[in-house]
C-alpha positions as CSV (number, residue, x, y, z in Angstrom):
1,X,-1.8,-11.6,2.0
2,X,0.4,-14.6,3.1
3,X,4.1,-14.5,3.5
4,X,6.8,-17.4,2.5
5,X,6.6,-18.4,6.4
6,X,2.7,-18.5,6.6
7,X,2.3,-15.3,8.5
8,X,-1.0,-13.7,7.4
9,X,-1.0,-10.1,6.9
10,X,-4.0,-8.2,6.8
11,X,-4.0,-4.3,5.5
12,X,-6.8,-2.1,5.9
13,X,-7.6,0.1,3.1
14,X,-10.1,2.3,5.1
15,X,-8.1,2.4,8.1
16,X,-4.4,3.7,8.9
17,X,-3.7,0.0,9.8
18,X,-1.6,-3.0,9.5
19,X,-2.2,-6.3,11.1
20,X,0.2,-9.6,11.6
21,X,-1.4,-13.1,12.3
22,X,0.2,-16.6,12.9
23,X,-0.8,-19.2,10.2
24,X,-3.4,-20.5,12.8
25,X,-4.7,-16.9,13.6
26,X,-3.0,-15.8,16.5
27,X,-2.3,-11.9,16.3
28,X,1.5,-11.6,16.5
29,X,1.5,-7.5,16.1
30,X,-0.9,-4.5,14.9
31,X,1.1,-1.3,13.3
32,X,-1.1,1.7,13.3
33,X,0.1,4.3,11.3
34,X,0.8,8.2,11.4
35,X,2.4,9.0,8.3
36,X,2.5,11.7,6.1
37,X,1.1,10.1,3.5
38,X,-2.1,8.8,4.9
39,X,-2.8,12.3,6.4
40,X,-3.0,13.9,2.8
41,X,-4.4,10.6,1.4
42,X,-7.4,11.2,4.1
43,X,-7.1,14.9,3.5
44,X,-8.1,14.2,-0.7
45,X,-11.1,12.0,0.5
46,X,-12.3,15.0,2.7
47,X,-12.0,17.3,-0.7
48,X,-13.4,14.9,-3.1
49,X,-17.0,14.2,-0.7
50,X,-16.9,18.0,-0.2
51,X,-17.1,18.5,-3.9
52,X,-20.3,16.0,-4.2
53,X,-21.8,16.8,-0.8
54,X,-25.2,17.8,-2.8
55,X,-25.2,14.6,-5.1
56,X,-26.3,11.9,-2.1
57,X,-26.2,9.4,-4.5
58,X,-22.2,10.2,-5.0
59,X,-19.2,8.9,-2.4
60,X,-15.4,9.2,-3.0
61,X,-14.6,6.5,-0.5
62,X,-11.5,6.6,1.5
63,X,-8.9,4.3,0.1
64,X,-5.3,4.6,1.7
65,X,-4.2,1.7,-0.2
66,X,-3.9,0.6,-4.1
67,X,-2.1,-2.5,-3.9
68,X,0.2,-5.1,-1.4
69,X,2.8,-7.3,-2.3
70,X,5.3,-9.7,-0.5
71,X,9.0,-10.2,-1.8
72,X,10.5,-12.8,-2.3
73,X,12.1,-12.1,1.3
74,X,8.6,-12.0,3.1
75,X,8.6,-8.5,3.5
76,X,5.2,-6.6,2.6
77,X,5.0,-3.9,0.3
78,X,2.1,-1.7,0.0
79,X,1.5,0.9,-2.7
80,X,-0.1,3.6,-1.5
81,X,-3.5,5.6,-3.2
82,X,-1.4,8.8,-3.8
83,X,-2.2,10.8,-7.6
84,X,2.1,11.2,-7.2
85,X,4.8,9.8,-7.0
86,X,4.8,6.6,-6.6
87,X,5.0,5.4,-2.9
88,X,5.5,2.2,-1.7
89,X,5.8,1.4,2.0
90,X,8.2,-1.6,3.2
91,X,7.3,-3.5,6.2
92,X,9.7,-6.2,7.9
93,X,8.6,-9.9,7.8
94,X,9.8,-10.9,11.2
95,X,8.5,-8.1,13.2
96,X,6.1,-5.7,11.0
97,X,7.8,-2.6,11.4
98,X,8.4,0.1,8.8
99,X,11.1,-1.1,6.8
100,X,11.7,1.9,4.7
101,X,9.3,3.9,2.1
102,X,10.2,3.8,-1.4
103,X,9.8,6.8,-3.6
104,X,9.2,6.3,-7.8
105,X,7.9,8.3,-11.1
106,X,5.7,10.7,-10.7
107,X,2.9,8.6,-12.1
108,X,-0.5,7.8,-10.3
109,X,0.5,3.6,-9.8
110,X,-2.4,1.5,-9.6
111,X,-0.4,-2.3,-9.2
112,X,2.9,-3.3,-8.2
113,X,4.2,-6.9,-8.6
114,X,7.6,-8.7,-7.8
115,X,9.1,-10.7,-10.8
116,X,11.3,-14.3,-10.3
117,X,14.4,-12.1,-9.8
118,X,13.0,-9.8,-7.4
119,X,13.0,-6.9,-9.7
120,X,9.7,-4.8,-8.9
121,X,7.5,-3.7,-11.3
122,X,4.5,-0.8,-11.0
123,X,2.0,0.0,-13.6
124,X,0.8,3.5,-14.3
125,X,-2.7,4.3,-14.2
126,X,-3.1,7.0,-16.4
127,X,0.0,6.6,-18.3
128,X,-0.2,3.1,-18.8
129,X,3.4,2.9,-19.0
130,X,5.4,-0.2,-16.6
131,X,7.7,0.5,-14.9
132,X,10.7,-1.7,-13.4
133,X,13.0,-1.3,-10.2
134,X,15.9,-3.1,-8.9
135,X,15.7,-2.6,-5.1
136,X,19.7,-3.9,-4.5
């Protein structure tokens, strides 16, 4: 994903990981994270393979993330791959670090998008309902 200012960021969705690059590839930071979240979002992917261990032709594969976005601002947001509620973390443009986490519907949220006025809008997988945020 590419911000306003050219800064490439690269998010792992296998891997408790964050990565900031220059527009010409230099690594400006790398933001491993120990959340909360990922430890329960790895802790479903353990449960889900356990429940197929005898089907070798099966694999839940580990997925921390469902979606990543950039405001308007440059800062990243990333959905994460939980069933509920909604939670998006918010990482800073200038420096990478952990803005804030943002908390919505208890809906499993497959895509999140930013509209002109920087409203932010989610879409529920199951439900199928959209959603809208004003983050002022």
């Amino acid at each position: 994903m590419v911000g306003p200012d050219g800064t490439v960021w690269a998010v792992h969705r296998g891997l408790p990981l964050i990565v900031r690059y220059t527009r010409e590839g230099e690594l400006l930071s790398t933001h491993k994270l120990d959340i909360k979240e990922y430890a329960a979002i790895h802790g479903s992917f353990l449960e889900e393979n356990k429940k197929i261990e005898n089907e070798p032709n099966r694999f839940f594969p580990l997925k921390y993330v469902n979606d990543v976005v950039i405001s308007a601002q440059g800062d990243l947001h990333v959905l994460l791959n939980l069933p509920a509620p909604m939670t998006v973390l918010v990482f800073a443009q200038d420096d990478g670090s952990l803005l804030k986490t943002l908390k919505g519907p208890p809906d499993r949220i497959s895509r999140i998008n930013f509209d002109q006025q920087g409203r932010l809008y989610a879409l529920g997988a199951d439900s199928h309902y959209i959603y809208r945020f004003s983050l002022d």
